[in-house]
Every structure is written in structure tokens, then in C-alpha cells.
LOBA-342011 format. One record per residue (C-alpha): chain; x, y, z. Coordinates in Angstrom, 3 decimals. Example, Ala and Ser with C-alpha at 12.3 -4.5 7.8 and 13.67 -1.06 7.14 Angstrom:
BEGIN
<r chaine="A" X="12.300" Y="-4.500" Z="7.800"/>
<r chaine="A" X="13.670" Y="-1.060" Z="7.140"/>
//
This chain:
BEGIN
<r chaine="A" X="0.000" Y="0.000" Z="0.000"/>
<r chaine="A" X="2.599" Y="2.412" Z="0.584"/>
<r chaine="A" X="4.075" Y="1.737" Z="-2.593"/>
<r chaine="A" X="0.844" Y="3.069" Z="-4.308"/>
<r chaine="A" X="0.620" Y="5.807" Z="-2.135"/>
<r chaine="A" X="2.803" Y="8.508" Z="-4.324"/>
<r chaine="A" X="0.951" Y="7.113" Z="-7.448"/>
<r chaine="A" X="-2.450" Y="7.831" Z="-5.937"/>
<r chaine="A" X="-0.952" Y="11.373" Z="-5.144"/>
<r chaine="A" X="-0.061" Y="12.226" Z="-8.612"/>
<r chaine="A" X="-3.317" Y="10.489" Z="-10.111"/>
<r chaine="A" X="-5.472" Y="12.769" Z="-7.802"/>
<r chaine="A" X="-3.086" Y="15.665" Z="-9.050"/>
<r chaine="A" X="-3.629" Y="14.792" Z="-12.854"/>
<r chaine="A" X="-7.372" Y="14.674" Z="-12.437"/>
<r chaine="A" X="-7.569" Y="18.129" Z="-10.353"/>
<r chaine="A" X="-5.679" Y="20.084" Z="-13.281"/>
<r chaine="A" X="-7.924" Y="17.612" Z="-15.536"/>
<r chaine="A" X="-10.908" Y="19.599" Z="-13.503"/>
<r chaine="A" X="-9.446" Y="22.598" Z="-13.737"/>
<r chaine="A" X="-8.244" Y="22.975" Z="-17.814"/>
<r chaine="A" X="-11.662" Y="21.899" Z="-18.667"/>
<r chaine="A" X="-13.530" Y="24.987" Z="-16.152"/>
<r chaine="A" X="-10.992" Y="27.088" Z="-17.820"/>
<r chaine="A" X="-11.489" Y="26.494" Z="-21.445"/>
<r chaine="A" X="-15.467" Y="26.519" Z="-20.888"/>
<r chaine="A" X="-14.690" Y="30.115" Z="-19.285"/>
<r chaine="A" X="-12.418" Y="31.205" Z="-22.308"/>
<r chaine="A" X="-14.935" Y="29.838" Z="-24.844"/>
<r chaine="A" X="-17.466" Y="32.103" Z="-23.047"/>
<r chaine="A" X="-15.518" Y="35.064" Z="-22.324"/>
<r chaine="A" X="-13.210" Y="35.503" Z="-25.599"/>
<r chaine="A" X="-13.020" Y="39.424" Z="-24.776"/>
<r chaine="A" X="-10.165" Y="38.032" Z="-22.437"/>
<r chaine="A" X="-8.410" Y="36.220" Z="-24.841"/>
<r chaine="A" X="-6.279" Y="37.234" Z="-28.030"/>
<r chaine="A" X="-6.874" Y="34.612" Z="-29.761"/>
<r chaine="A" X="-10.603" Y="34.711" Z="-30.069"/>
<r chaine="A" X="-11.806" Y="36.777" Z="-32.912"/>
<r chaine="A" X="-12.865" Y="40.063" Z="-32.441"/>
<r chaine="A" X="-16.286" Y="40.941" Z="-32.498"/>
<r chaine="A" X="-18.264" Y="44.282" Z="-32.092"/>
<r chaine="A" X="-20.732" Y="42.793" Z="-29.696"/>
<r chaine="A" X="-18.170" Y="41.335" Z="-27.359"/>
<r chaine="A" X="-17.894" Y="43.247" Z="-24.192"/>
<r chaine="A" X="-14.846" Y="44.899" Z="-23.528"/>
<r chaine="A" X="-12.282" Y="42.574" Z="-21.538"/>
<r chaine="A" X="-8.399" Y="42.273" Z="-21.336"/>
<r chaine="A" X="-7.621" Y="41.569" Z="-24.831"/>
<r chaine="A" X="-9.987" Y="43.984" Z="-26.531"/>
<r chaine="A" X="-7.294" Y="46.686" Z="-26.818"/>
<r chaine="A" X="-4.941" Y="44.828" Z="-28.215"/>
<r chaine="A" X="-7.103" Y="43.321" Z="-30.888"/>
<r chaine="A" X="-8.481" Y="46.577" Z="-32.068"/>
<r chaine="A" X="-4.561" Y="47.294" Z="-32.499"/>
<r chaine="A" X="-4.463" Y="44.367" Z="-34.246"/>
<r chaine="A" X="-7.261" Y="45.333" Z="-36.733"/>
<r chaine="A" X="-5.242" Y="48.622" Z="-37.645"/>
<r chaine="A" X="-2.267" Y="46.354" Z="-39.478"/>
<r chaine="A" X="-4.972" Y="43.960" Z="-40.531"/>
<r chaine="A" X="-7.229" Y="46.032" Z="-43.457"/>
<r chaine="A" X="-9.577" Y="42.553" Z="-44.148"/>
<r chaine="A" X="-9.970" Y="40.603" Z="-40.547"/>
<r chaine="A" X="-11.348" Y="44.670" Z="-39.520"/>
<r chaine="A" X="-14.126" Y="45.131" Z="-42.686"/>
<r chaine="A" X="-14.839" Y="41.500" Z="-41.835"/>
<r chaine="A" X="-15.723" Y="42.036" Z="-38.079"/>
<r chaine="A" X="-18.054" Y="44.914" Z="-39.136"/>
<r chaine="A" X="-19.349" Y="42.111" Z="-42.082"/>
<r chaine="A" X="-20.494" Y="39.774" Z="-39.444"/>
<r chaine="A" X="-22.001" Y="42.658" Z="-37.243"/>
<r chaine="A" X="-24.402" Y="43.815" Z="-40.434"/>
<r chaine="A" X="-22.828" Y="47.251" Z="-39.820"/>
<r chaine="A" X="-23.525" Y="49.460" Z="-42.586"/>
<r chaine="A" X="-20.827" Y="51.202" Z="-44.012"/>
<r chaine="A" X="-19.200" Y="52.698" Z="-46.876"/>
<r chaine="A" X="-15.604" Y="51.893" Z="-47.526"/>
<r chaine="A" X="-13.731" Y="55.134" Z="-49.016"/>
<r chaine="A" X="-11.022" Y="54.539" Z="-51.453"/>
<r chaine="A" X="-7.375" Y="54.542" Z="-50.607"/>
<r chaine="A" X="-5.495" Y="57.794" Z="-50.171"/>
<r chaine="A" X="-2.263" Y="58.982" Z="-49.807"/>
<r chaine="A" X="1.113" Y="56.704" Z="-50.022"/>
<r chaine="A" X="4.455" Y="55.530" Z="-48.373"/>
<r chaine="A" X="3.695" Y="56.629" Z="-44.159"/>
<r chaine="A" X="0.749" Y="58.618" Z="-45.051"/>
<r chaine="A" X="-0.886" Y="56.018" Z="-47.106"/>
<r chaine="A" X="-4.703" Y="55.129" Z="-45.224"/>
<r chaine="A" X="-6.048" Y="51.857" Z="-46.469"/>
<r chaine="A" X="-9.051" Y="51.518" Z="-43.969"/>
<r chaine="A" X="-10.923" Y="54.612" Z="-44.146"/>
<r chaine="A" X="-14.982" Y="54.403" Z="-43.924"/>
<r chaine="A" X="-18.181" Y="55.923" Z="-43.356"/>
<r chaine="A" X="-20.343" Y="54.500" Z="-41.310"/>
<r chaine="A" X="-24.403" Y="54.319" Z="-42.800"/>
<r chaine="A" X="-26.969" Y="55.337" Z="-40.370"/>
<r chaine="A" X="-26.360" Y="55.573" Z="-36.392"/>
<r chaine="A" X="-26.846" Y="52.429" Z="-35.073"/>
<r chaine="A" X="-23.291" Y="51.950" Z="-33.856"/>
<r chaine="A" X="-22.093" Y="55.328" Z="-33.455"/>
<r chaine="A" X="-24.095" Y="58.900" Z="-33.789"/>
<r chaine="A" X="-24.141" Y="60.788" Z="-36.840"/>
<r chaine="A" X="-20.868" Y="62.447" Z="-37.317"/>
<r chaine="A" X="-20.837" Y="65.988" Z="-37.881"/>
<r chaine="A" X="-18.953" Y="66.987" Z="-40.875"/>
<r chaine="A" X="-19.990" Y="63.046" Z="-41.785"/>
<r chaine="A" X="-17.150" Y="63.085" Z="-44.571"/>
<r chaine="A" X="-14.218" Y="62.189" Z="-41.892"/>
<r chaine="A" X="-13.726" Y="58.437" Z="-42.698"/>
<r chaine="A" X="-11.492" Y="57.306" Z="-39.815"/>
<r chaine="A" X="-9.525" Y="53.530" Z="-40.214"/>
<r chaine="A" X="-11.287" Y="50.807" Z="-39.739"/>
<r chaine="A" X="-9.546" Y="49.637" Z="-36.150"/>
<r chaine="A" X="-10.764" Y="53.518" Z="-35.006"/>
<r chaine="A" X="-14.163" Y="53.059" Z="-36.312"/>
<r chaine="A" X="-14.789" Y="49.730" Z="-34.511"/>
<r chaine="A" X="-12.877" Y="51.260" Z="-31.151"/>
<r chaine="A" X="-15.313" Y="54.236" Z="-31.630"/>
<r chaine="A" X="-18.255" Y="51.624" Z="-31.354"/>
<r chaine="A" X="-17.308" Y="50.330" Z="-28.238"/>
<r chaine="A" X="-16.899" Y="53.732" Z="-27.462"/>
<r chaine="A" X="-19.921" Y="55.057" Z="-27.852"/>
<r chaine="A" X="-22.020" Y="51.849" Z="-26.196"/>
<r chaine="A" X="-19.931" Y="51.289" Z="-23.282"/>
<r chaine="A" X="-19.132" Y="54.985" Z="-22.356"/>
<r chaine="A" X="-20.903" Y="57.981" Z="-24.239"/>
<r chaine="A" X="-24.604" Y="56.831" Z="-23.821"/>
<r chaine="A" X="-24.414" Y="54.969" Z="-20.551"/>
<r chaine="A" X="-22.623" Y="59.101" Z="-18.953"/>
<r chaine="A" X="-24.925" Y="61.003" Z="-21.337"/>
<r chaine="A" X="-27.612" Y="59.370" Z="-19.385"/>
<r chaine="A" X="-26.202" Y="59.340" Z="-15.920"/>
<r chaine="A" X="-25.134" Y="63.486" Z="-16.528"/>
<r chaine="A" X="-28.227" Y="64.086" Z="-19.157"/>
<r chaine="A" X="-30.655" Y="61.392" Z="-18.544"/>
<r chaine="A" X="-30.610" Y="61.495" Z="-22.584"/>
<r chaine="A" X="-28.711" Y="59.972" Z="-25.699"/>
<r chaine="A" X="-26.009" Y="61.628" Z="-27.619"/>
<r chaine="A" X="-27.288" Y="61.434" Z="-31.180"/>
<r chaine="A" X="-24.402" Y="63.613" Z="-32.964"/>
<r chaine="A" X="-20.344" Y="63.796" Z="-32.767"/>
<r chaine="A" X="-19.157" Y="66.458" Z="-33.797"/>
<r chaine="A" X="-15.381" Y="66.382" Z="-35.441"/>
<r chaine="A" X="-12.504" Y="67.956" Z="-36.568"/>
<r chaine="A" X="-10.954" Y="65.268" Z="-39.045"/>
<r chaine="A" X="-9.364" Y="61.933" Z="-38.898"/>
<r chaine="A" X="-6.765" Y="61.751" Z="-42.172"/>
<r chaine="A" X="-3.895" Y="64.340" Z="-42.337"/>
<r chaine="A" X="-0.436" Y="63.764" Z="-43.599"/>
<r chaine="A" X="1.614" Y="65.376" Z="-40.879"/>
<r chaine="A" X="4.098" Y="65.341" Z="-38.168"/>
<r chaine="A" X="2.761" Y="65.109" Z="-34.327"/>
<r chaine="A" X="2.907" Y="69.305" Z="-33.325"/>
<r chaine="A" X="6.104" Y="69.891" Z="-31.681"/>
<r chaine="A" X="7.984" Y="66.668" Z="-33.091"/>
<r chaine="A" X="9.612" Y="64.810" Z="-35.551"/>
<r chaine="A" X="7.203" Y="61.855" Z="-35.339"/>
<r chaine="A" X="4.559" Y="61.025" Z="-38.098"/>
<r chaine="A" X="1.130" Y="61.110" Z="-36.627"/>
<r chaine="A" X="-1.664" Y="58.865" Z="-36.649"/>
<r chaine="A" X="-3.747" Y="61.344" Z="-38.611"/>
<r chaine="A" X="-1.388" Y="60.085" Z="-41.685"/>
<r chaine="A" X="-2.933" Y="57.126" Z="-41.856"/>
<r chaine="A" X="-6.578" Y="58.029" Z="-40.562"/>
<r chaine="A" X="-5.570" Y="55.895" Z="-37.234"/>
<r chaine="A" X="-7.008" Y="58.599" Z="-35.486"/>
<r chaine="A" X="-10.307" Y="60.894" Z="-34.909"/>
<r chaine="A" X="-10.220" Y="63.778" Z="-32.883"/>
<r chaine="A" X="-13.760" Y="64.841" Z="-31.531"/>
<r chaine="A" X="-14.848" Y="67.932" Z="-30.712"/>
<r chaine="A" X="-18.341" Y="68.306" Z="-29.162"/>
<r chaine="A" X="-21.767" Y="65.992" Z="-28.063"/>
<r chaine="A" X="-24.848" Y="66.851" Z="-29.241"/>
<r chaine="A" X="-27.779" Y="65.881" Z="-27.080"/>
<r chaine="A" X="-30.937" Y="64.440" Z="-28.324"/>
<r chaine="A" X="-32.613" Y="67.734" Z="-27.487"/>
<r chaine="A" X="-30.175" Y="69.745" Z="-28.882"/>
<r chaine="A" X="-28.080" Y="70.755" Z="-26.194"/>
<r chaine="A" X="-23.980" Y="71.134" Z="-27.820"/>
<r chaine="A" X="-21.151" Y="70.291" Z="-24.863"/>
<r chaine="A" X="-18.139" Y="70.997" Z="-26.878"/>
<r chaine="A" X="-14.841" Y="70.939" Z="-25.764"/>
<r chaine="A" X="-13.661" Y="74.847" Z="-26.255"/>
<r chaine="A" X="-16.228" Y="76.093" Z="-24.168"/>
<r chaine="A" X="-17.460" Y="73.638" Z="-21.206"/>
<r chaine="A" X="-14.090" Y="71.635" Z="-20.126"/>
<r chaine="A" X="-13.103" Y="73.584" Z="-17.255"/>
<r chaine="A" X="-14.675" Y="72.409" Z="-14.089"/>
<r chaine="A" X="-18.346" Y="74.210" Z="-13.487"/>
<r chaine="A" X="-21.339" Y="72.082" Z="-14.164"/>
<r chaine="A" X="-22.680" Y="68.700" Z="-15.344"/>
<r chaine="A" X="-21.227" Y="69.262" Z="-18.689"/>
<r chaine="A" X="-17.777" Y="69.678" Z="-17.493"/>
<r chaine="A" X="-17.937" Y="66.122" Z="-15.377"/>
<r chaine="A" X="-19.612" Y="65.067" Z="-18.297"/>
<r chaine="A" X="-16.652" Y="65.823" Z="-20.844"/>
<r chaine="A" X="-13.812" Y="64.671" Z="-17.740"/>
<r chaine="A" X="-15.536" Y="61.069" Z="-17.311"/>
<r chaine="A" X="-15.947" Y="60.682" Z="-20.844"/>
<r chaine="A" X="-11.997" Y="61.362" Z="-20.655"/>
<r chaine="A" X="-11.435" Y="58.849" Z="-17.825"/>
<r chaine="A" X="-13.118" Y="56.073" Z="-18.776"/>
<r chaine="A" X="-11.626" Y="55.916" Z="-22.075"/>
<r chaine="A" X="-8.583" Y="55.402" Z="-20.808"/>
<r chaine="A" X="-7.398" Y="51.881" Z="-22.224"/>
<r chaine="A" X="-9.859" Y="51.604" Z="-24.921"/>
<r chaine="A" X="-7.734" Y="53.559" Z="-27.523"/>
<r chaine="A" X="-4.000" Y="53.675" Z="-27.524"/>
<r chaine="A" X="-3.681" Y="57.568" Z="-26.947"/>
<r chaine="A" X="-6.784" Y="59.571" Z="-25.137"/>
<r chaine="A" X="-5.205" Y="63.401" Z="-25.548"/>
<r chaine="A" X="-7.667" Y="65.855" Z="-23.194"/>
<r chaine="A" X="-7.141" Y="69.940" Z="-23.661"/>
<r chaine="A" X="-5.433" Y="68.533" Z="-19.995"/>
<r chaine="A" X="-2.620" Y="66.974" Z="-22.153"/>
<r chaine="A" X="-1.671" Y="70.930" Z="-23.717"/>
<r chaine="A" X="-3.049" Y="73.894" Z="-26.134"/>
<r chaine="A" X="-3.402" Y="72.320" Z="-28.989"/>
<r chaine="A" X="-5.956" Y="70.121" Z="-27.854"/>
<r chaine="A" X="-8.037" Y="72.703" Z="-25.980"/>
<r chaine="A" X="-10.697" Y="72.524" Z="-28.463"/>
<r chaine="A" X="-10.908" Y="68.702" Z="-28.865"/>
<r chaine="A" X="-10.291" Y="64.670" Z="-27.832"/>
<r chaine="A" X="-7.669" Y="62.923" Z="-29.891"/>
<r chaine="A" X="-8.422" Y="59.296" Z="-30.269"/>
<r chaine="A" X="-5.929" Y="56.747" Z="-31.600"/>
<r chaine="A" X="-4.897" Y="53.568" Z="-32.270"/>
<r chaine="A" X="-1.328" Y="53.264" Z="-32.284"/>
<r chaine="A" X="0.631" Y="49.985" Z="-31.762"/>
<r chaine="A" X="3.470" Y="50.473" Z="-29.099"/>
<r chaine="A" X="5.948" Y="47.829" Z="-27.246"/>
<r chaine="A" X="4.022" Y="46.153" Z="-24.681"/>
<r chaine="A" X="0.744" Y="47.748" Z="-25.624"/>
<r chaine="A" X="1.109" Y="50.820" Z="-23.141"/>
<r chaine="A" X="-1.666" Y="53.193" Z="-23.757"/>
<r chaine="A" X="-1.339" Y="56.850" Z="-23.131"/>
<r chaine="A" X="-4.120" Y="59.295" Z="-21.381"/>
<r chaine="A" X="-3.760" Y="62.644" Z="-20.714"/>
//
């Protein structure tokens, strides 16, 4: 008997991690927001992976127009522009507003990868705060551009904007009209101001760079929105 005591051990031990693979792979196959190997999909929840996946979309023009395929989003893919660093290969329109609100000028055509960050976006933190601050939907986004071939202000890197990786965003429009822009109802004041601050906040993570008229001047007027890829995935939020 002793002799089968260490075998009993280690047969107890191999059915316990038995046990415990299976739990786990029934609780990847139902959470694949956690996992970056499962396939990204619009209606997924947000969960540890999702960042990194919408990074992925950016370098990856046909698994991104497919996700948006398979979600019966409307859009309209714009051709091509621009070439070498400042060519952008995923730029599109959105039709209708049932992922995102109408964007105001509606010609901006950000990359895919920022498109389908901007839908997550908009379901899991502009209409749940416009109804906590509001108790009403935002129906329009106002912007000020996604594609421009140029150098980040102040230094010698490229931007985003060179390859439409990027949206910058520059007031809310209520569903009764009301207009919270940026310029004129950041600093602190009233429910438009916490508004604006915890849309800020709890973007954090969802795109790669969050830039706040916190972050300097140039963004006084506006939220930049990106999707860059950096080492390690590090996001930036300012």
C-alpha cells in the first residue's frame, strides 16, 4: 500500500488540473473578450484583450471590414489615399447611427480599427454618462478630421492622422439639442464639465492615446483618439 501511495498522489493531481483545464477552457470559450486569440467581435464586451485586438485590426485592413461584415454594420468603404507613411487603407463611413451617432462633418472616414474602437466607445461609455449626466442619448459627434499627412505638433514623429488611425472629436450633441463641446465647457463648473472629464477617464485603455485639452493647447478645443501599436501595448491618457 505504501508503494501506491505517491501514485495515488499524482493520479489525484492529474485529475484536479484535468478539472481545472476543462472549467478554464469553458470560461475562455465564453468570455473571448479576455483572450487574443478569439476573434474580435463588435458585440463582445470589452475585456483584457480587446485593446490589443483593435490594435491588431489597424495592421490587418480585411480581418477589420470582416468584423463589421459579421455585425451587419452598414458602411461605406472610401477609397485609398495617400502613399508611403501617409498612405490610409481603412478609411470608412459608417451608414446610419446604429453603432455610433451621426458624425458631424460626416465626410471624416477614420480607419477601420478607429471606427470599430469608436463603437465600443460610444455603447460602453458615451450613452451609458450622457444618461447618468443628461438622462438622454447623444445622437451627434461632432469632429474635426481623422486623415492628415503630418508630423505630431512639436515633433519629428509622423502622426496617426497620416494614416486616418485617429479621430479627434470635438463636441456631443444631445438628443434635445443641447452642444457640450470641448472649447467652451471643459473647465470644471457644471454637469457638462464632469460630463466631458468622465468621458476622458473612462476611455482610458480603450484607444491607444486619449489626448484631453489637460494633455496641452493644442488640444483645448478637442479629444484625440488613436490607435497606435506600441511595445508592450502601453496606452497613453492625458
Amino acid at each position: 500500500m505504501k508503494t501506491l501511495r505517491p501514485y495515488l498522489i499524482w493520479f489525484a493531481v492529474a485529475v484536479l488540473l484535468t478539472i481545472g483545464a476543462i472549467f478554464a477552457m469553458r470560461w475562455a470559450r465564453d468570455h473571448p473578450e479576455h483572450f487574443s486569440g478569439a476573434r474580435f467581435e463588435l458585440a463582445h464586451p470589452q475585456g483584457w484583450a480587446t485593446h490589443g485586438k483593435l490594435v491588431a485590426l489597424a495592421g490587418d485592413d480585411a480581418a477589420c471590414f470582416a468584423a463589421f461584415d459579421r455585425a451587419d454594420a452598414g458602411y461605406l468603404r472610401r477609397p485609398p489615399v495617400g502613399n508611403g507613411i501617409c498612405r490610409a487603407s481603412q478609411r470608412m463611413i459608417l451608414t446610419g447611427n446604429k453603432f455610433v451617432p451621426t458624425m458631424r462633418p460626416a465626410g471624416a472616414a477614420p480607419g477601420c480599427a478607429v471606427t470599430a474602437a469608436m463603437v465600443l466607445w460610444d455603447r460602453d461609455v458615451v450613452q451609458p454618462l450622457a444618461a447618468k449626466h443628461f438622462g438622454q442619448k447623444v445622437v451627434e459627434l461632432e469632429n474635426l478630421g481623422s486623415y492628415n499627412c503630418r508630423k505630431i505638433a512639436g515633433r519629428e514623429a509622423q502622426s496617426e492622422h497620416s494614416t486616418a488611425n485617429a479621430i479627434d472629436i470635438s463636441a456631443f450633441i444631445l438628443a434635445d439639442g443641447t452642444r457640450v463641446t470641448l472649447i467652451n465647457d471643459w473647465e470644471p463648473g457644471d454637469r457638462r464639465s464632469e460630463f466631458l472629464h468622465a468621458v476622458r477617464d473612462e476611455t482610458c485603455g480603450l484607444f491607444s492615446t486619449v489626448l484631453s485639452p489637460d494633455h496641452n493647447a493644442a488640444h483645448a478645443n478637442h479629444f484625440h483618439f488613436d490607435m497606435a501599436a506600441r511595445t508592450a501595448g502601453w496606452t497613453v491618457c492625458r
